[in-house]
Structures are given as structure tokens and as C-alpha cells.
C-alpha positions as CSV (number, residue, x, y, z in Angstrom):
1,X,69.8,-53.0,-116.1
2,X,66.8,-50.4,-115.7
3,X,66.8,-47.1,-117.5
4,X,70.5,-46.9,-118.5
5,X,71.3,-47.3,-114.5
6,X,72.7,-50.7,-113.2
7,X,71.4,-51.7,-110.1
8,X,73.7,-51.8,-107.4
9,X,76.9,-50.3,-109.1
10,X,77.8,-49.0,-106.2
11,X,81.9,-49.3,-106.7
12,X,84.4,-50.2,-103.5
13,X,86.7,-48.9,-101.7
14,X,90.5,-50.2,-101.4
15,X,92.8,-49.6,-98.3
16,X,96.5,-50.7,-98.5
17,X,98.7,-50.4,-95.2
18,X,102.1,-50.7,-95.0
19,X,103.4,-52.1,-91.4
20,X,107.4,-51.2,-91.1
21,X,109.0,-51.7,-87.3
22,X,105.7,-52.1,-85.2
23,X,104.3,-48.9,-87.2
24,X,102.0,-48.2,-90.0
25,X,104.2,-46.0,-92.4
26,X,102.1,-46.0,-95.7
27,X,97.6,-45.6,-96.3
28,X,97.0,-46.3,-99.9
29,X,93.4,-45.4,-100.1
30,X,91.2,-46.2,-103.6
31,X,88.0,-45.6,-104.1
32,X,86.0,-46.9,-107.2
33,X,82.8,-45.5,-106.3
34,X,81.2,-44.1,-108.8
35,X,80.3,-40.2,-108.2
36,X,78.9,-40.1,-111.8
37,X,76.1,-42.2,-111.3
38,X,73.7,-39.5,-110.7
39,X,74.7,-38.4,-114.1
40,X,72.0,-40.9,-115.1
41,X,69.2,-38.2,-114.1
42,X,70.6,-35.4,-116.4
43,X,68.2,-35.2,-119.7
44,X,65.1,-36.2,-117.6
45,X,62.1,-33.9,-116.6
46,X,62.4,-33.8,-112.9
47,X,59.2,-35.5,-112.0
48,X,61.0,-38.6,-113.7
49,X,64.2,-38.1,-112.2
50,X,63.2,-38.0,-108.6
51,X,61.3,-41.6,-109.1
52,X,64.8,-42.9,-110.3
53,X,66.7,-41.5,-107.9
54,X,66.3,-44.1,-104.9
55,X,67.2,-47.0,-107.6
56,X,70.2,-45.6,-107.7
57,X,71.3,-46.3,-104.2
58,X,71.4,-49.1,-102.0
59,X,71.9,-47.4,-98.8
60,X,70.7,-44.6,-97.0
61,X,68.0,-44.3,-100.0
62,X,65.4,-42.2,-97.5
63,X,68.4,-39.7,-97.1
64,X,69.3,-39.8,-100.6
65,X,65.9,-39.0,-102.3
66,X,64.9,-36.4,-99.6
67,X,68.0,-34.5,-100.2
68,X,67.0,-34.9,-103.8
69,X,63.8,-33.7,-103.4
70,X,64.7,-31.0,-101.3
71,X,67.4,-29.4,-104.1
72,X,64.9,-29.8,-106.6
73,X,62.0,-27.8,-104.6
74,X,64.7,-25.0,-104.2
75,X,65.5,-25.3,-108.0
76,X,61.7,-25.0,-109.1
77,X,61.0,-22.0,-106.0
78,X,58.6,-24.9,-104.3
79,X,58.4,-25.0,-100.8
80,X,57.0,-27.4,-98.9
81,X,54.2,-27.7,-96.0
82,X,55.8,-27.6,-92.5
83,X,54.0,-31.2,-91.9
84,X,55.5,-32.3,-95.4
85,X,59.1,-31.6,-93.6
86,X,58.8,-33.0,-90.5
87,X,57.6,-36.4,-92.2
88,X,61.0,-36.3,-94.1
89,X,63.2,-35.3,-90.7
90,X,61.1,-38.5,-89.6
91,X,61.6,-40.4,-92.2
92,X,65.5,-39.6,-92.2
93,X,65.9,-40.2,-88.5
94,X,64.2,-43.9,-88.6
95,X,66.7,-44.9,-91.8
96,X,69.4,-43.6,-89.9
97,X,68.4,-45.3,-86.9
98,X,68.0,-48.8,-88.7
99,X,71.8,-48.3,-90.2
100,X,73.5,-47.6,-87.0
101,X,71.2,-50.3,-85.1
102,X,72.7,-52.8,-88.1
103,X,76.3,-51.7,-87.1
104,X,76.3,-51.4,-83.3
105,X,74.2,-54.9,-82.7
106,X,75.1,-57.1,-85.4
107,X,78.3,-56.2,-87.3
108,X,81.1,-54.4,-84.6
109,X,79.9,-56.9,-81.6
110,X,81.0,-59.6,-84.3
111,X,84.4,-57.4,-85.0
112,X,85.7,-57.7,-80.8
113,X,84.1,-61.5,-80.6
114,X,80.7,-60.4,-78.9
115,X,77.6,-61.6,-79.8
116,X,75.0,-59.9,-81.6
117,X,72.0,-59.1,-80.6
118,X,70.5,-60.3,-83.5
119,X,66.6,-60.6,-81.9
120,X,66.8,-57.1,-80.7
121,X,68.2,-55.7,-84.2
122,X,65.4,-58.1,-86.3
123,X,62.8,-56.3,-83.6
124,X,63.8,-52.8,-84.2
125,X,64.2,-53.2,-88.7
126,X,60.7,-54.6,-88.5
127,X,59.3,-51.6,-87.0
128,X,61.1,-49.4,-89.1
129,X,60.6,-50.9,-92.3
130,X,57.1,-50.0,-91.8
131,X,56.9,-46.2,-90.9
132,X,56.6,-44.9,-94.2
133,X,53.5,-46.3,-94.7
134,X,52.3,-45.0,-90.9
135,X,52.8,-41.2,-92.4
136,X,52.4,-41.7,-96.0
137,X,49.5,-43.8,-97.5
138,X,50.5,-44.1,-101.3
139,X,53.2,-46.3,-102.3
140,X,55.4,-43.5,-103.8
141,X,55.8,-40.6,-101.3
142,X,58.7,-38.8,-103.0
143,X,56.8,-35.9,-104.5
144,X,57.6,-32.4,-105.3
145,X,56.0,-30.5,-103.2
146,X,54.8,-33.8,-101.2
147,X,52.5,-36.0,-101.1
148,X,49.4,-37.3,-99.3
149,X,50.0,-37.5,-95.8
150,X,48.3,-39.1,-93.0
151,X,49.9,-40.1,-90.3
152,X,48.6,-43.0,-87.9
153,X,49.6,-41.2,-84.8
154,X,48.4,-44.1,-82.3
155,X,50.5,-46.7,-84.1
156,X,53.5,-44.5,-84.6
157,X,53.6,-43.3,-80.8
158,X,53.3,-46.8,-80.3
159,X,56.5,-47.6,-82.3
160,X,58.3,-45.3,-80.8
161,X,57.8,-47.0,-77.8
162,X,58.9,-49.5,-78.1
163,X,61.8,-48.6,-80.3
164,X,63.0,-46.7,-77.0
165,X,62.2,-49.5,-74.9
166,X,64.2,-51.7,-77.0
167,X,67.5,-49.6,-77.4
168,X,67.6,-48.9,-73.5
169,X,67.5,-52.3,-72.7
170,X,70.4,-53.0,-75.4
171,X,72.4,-50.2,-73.6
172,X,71.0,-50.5,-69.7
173,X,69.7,-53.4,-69.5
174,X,66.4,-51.5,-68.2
175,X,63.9,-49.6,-70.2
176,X,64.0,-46.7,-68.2
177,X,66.0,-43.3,-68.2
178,X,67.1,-43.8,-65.1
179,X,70.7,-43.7,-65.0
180,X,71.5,-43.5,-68.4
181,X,75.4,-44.1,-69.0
182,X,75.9,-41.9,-72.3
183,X,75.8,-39.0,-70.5
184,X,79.1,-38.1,-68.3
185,X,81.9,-39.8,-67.6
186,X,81.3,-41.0,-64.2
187,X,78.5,-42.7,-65.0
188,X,79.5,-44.0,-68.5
189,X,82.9,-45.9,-66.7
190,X,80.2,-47.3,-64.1
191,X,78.3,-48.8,-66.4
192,X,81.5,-50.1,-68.9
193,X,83.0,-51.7,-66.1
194,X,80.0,-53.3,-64.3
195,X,76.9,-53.7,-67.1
196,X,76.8,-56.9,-69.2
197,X,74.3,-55.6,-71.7
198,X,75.6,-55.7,-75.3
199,X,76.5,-52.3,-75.8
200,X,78.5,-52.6,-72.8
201,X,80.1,-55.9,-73.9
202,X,81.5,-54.5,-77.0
203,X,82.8,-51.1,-75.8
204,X,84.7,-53.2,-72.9
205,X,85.8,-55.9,-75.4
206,X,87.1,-52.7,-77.4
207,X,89.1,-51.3,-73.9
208,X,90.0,-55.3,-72.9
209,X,91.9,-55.9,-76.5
210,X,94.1,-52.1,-75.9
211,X,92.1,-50.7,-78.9
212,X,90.7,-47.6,-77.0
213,X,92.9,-45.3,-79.1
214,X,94.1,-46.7,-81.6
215,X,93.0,-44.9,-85.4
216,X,92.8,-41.4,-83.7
217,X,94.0,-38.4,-85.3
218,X,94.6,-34.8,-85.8
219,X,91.1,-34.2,-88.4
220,X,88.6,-32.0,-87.2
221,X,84.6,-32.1,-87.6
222,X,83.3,-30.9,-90.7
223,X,82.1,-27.4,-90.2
224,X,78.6,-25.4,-91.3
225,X,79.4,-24.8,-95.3
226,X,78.7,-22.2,-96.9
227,X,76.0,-22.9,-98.9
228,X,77.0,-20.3,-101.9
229,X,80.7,-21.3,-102.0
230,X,79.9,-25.1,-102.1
231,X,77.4,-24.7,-104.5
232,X,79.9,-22.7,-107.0
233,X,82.7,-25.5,-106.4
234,X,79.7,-28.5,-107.1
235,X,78.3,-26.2,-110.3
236,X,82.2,-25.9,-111.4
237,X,83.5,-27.6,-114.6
238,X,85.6,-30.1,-112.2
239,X,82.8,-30.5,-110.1
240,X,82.6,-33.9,-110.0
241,X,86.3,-34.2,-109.3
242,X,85.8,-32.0,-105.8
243,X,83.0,-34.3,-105.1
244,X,85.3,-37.5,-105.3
245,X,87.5,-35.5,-103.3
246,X,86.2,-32.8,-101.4
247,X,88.2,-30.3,-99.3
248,X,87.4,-27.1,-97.4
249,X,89.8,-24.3,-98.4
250,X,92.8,-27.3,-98.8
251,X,91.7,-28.9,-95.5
252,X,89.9,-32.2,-95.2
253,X,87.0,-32.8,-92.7
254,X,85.6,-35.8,-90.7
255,X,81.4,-35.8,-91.0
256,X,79.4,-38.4,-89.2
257,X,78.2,-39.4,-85.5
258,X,81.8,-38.3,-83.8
259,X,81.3,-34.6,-86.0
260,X,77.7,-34.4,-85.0
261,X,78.5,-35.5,-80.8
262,X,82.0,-33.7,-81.1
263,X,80.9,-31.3,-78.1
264,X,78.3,-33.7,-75.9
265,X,80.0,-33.8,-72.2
266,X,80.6,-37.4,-72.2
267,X,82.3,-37.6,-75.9
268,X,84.6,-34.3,-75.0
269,X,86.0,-36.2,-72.3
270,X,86.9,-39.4,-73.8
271,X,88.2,-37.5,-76.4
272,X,90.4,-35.3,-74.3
273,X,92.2,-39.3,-73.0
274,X,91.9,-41.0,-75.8
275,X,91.5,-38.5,-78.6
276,X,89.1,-39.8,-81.5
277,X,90.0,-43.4,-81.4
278,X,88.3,-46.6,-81.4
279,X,86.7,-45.8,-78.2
280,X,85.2,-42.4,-78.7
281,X,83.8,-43.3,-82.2
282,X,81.7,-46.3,-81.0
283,X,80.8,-44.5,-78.0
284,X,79.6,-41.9,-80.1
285,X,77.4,-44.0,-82.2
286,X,75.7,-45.1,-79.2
287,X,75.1,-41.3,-78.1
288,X,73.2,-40.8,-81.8
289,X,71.0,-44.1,-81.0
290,X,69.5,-41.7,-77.8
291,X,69.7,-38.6,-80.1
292,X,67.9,-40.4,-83.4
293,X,65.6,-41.5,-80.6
294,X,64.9,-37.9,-79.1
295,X,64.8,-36.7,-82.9
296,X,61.9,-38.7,-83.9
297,X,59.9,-38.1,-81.0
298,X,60.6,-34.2,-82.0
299,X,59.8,-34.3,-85.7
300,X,56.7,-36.7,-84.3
301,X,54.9,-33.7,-82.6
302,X,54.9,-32.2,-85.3
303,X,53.3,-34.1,-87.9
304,X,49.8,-33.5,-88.8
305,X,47.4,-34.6,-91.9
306,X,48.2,-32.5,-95.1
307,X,47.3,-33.6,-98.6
308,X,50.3,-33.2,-100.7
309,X,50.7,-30.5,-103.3
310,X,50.4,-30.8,-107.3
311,X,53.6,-28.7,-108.4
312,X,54.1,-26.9,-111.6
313,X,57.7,-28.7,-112.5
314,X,58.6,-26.7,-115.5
315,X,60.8,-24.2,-113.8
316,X,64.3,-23.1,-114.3
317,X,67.0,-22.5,-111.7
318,X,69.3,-24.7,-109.3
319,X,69.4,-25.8,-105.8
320,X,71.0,-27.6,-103.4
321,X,70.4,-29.6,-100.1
322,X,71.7,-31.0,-96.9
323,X,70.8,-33.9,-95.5
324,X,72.6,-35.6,-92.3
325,X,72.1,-39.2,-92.9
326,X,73.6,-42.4,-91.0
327,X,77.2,-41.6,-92.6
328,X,77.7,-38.2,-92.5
329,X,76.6,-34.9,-94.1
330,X,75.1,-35.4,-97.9
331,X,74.4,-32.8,-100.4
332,X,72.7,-33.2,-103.5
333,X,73.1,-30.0,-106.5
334,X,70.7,-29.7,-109.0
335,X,70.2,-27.3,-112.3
336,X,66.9,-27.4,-113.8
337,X,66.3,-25.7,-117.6
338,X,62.4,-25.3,-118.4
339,X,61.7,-28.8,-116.0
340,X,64.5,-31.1,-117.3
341,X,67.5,-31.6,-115.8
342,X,71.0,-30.0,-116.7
343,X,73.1,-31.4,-114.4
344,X,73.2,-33.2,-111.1
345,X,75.9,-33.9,-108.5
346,X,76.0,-35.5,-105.0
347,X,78.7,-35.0,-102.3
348,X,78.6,-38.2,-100.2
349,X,80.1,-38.1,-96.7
350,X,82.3,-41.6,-97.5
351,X,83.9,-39.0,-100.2
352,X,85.3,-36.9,-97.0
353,X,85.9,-39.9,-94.4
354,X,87.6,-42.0,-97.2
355,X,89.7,-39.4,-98.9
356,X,93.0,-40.2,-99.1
357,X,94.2,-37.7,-96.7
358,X,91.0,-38.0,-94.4
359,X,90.5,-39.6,-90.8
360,X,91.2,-43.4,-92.2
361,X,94.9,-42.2,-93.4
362,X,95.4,-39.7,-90.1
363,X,94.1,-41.9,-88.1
364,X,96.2,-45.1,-89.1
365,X,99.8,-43.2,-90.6
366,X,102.3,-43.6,-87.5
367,X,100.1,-45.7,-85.5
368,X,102.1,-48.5,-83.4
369,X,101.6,-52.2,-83.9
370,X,102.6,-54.5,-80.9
371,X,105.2,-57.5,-82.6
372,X,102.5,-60.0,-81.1
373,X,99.3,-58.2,-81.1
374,X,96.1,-59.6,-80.3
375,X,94.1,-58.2,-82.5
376,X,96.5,-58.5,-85.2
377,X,97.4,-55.2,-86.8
378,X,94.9,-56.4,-89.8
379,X,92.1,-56.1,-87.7
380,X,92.5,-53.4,-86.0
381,X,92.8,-51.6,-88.7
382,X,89.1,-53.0,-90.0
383,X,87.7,-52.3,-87.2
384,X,89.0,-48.3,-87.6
385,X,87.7,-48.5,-91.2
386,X,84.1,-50.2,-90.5
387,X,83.5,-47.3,-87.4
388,X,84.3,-44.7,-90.2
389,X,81.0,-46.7,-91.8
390,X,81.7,-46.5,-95.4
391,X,78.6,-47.0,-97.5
392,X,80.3,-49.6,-99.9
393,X,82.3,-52.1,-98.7
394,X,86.1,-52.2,-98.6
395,X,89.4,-54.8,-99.0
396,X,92.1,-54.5,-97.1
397,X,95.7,-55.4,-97.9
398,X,98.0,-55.3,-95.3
399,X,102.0,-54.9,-96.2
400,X,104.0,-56.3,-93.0
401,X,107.1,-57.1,-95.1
């Protein structure tokens, strides 16, 4: 234990399904994660409290302290460089592109009885883990205001490469854009039915074992907020309760790579046959791998040298931030009295997919189970539950009495 905060309390979540007649009747969902944690930064001056703020988090860290950052520059009236930003939106896309590289290569090939590409995946974290220091010098980037940038633009064009190089051949089977099957339909069903690549292997697998549709329901994308109404329900006395279990007036939202692809041509059409099943949400995730791709390349041209900025941090006020990491839309809410801070929450996008009356419960609630199926209805229902991509990890009971 470090600084009051325990390292990797990061809580669970529990899902209990109740199988009666071939159908799912009941979802029991838990979760013991613990919103509260970033209580841990209240008390502190905020220089402090944004070094302890990626200890508190064992996922999506980048995403985390950015958004921190960011709500804390609002708070103290700092804004940033434009160069400063576009190394975060870097920095953000590469974590996000490691976490869904660690779920579509290693851990849902594994779910349908494909093998992972485990060589590809070790190839693609290495030069990942590595492109902080490529734009920031220092150790510890996570500065008000920023810090020391220099970014090693022959390496990190480079990188990105061969990180492109690398994810088309996972998908194609070929480096090149040429016929690229995440695009339309046609050319997606093409590819499905003939390609042997990985990507291809699992979707099929997915299609092969009747799965295509099975966990979708009737919840719709998360919409744009607004900003002043969310930051009065985070500031509010139950804050911390709407953050556990968030809701736009009374109606629950999906976030994540289906919300942020809901419109691209190809998802719109498998959703229009097979809703926002199995199918569409791994197909999905694939899409963001060539949009995390196009988004670096983007915040890349924009990155120039710029030597950070000493801040004055003994400002008053709040702020809040947005941040679209791997999972879904965060938002971190700060108050700041004369450079400490007052209070602090953080509205994590497992919060929306994971609420009890979320896309986990509308997906499964009514859904038919075969008497002999293959997957059993036990895994089916994990596999709905790991491409909702919680940030802890879950158990599963399953009730077929």
C-alpha cells in the first residue's frame, strides 16, 4: 500500500443468468468496483495528485491521467500548446490500440477455439510500449500545462509503419490497402468467407458456431453530453452514486467501439441483419484497429518540439474532461480550492456498459438457448460479456435449473 491507495483494488464485476425453457429470463448484474478510489486525490495540491493518479489504475492509465490532466487545466484556466494536445490524442490512440490488439489477437480468438496470434500481438505491444519516450523525453510527462516535448519523428513514422503493416496482414493477409474488407458489405462477406487470416478466422468461427446475433438489443449509442448538465449531476451530493450508475434523462447508453462505428457503412449494414450482436461488435473492433490507425497518423502530423510549460497551480475553480479510451467514453470532474483538491469523480464507460439495465442485461434478457448448444449457453454469454470489454474482470454464474 502507497499513499493511502492500494494498488490494484480495482473491484469485479458479477453476472448471474438465469436459463428457464431454452431462454435467459433473469441478468443479475454486480459490480464491486470501486468509484470512490479517486477519492484518494481529494486533500492533495494538484501537482501531487496528478502524479498519483495513474497508480490508481491498471488499465487504460494513458486515458486515465490525460483526462485528468485535462479537467485540472480547465479547473486552474491553463491551456495547453496545440503540440502538447496532439501528443496526448497520440498518446491515447496507441493505449487504445494496444488494448484492443490484446483482445482481438489473443483473448476472443481463444473464446471461438482460434489461435492467437500471439507473435503479431508481442510485435505490436513492443512498439507501443515505447512511444512515450519517442515524444516525451523525461520519465514523467504528465504535467500541467505539459511537459518537455520532443518528438523523434523518424522513429515514430517508422513505427507507425510498421504498426500498419502488421495489423493489415492480421486482417488481409497483405500489407496493402488494397481491398480492404472493413469497408462495405460486399467486400467484408468476400473476405469472411474466403480469407484465412486471423481476424477472419474468428469472425467466421463466430458465424460457424450461430453466434452472429446472439446478445443484441434494443440500447442505443451514448450521445454528445452536455457538458454543463453532466458536470452538475457529477458535482451533486449523490454524485458518486450517478457515476456507479449513470443514466441520461432515465435512459441508459452503450459507449465503446460499436457507439463510436454506429454509422460506418459496413457496421450499419450488419447491424440492420443482425442488430448489435456478437457479430457486429467484433466487427466493429476491427473497424477502430483501421481508425486508431488513421488516428495516430493524424495527431502525428501534427506534433512538433515544444518545451513544456511551468504552471501556476494555486488556482480555484472546477473542470471536467472527456476522454474516449479503449472501453468507452471517460470523464474525469475536478474542484480545485486555492491548488488543493476538493473533490474528484470519474465516470468510467464499464459504469454504462455494465449497469444493470445496460447492453449486457438487454442484450442477454429473452435471448434463446438451443437444448444442446454448442457453445453452451455459458459461453456464449462470456463471450457477449468479454466484447462489452469490461476493465475488471467478471464471474459468471449460470442458473439452468
Amino acid at each position: 500500500m502507497t499513499d493511502g491507495v492500494a494498488s490494484g483494488v480495482e473491484g469485479g464485476l458479477n453476472i448471474q443468468v438465469v436459463v428457464q425453457g431454452g431462454v435467459i429470463t433473469a441478468v443479475d448484474v454486480y459490480s464491486s468496483r470501486p468509484v470512490k478510489l479517486c477519492a484518494a486525490l481529494v486533500g492533495r495540491d494538484v501537482g501531487a495528485a496528478m502524479a498519483l493518479l495513474p497508480r490508481l489504475f491498471g488499465v487504460c492509465r494513458i486515458a486515465q491521467t490525460i483526462a485528468g490532466l485535462a479537467a485540472v487545466e480547465a479547473a486552474l484556466g491553463v491551456v495547453p500548446a496545440s503540440p502538447q494536445l496532439a501528443a496526448r490524442r497520440f498518446l491515447v490512440a496507441a493505449e487504445s490500440l494496444e488494448q484492443t490488439a490484446w483482445r482481438l489477437l489473443l483473448d476472443w480468438p481463444r473464446c471461438v477455439g482460434v489461435s492467437p496470434a500471439l507473435d503479431t500481438l508481442k510485435r505490436l505491444r513492443q512498439l507501443l510500449s515505447v512511444l512515450p519516450r519517442k515524444l516525451f523525453p523525461d520519465l514523467v510527462w504528465n504535467h500541467i500545462g505539459g511537459a518537455r516535448l520532443a518528438p523523434a519523428r523518424a522513429d515514430l513514422a517508422a513505427m507507425l509503419d510498421q504498426l500498419q503493416h502488421e495489423i493489415h496482414q492480421v486482417v488481409c493477409g497483405d500489407a496493402t490497402r488494397n481491398d480492404w474488407p472493413l469497408t462495405d458489405r460486399r467486400n467484408f462477406e468476400c473476405w469472411l468467407r474466403h480469407a484465412s487470416t486471423p481476424a477472419a478466422l474468428t469472425l467466421r468461427c463466430l458465424c460457424e458456431q450461430g453466434l452472429a446475433d446472439f446478445g443484441g438489443g434494443s440500447v442505443e449509442p451514448l450521445p454528445a453530453f452536455n457538458l454543463a448538465v453532466l458536470e452538475r449531476r457529477m458535482a451533486a451530493a449523490d454524485g458518486y452514486a450517478f457515476c456507479a450508475r449513470p443514466d441520461l434523462d432515465g435512459a441508459v447508453h452503450e459507449t465503446g467501439a460499436l457507439a463510436r462505428w454506429w454509422r460506418h457503412p459496413l457496421i450499419a449494414d450488419l447491424r440492420a441483419d443482425h442488430g448489435n450482436g456478437l457479430l457486429t461488435r467484433w466487427a466493429a473492433r476491427w473497424v477502430e484497429m483501421d481508425g486508431l490507425l488513421a488516428e495516430l497518423h493524424a495527431q502525428f502530423a501534427l506534433l512538433e518540439a515544444h518545451p513544456g510549460a511551468s504552471m501556476e497551480q494555486n488556482g480555484t475553480g472546477t473542470g471536467l474532461d472527456l476522454v474516449e479510451s479503449a472501453r468507452g467514453c471517460l470523464c474525469h470532474r475536478v474542484a480545485v480550492v486555492a491548488g488543493r483538491v476538493s473533490d474528484y469523480k470519474i465516470l468510467a464507460p464499464t459504469e454504462w456498459n455494465f449497469h444493470p439495465e445496460g447492453p449486457l442485461t438487454r442484450g442477454l434478457l429473452g435471448a434463446r438457448v438451443a437444448e444442446a448448444a454448442d457453445p453452451p449457453i455459458r459461453r456464449a454469454v462470456a463471450l457477449l460479456a468479454t466484447a462489452l470489454d469490461p476493465c475488471v474482470g467478471f464471474e459468471l454464474v449460470v442458473d439452468e435449473s
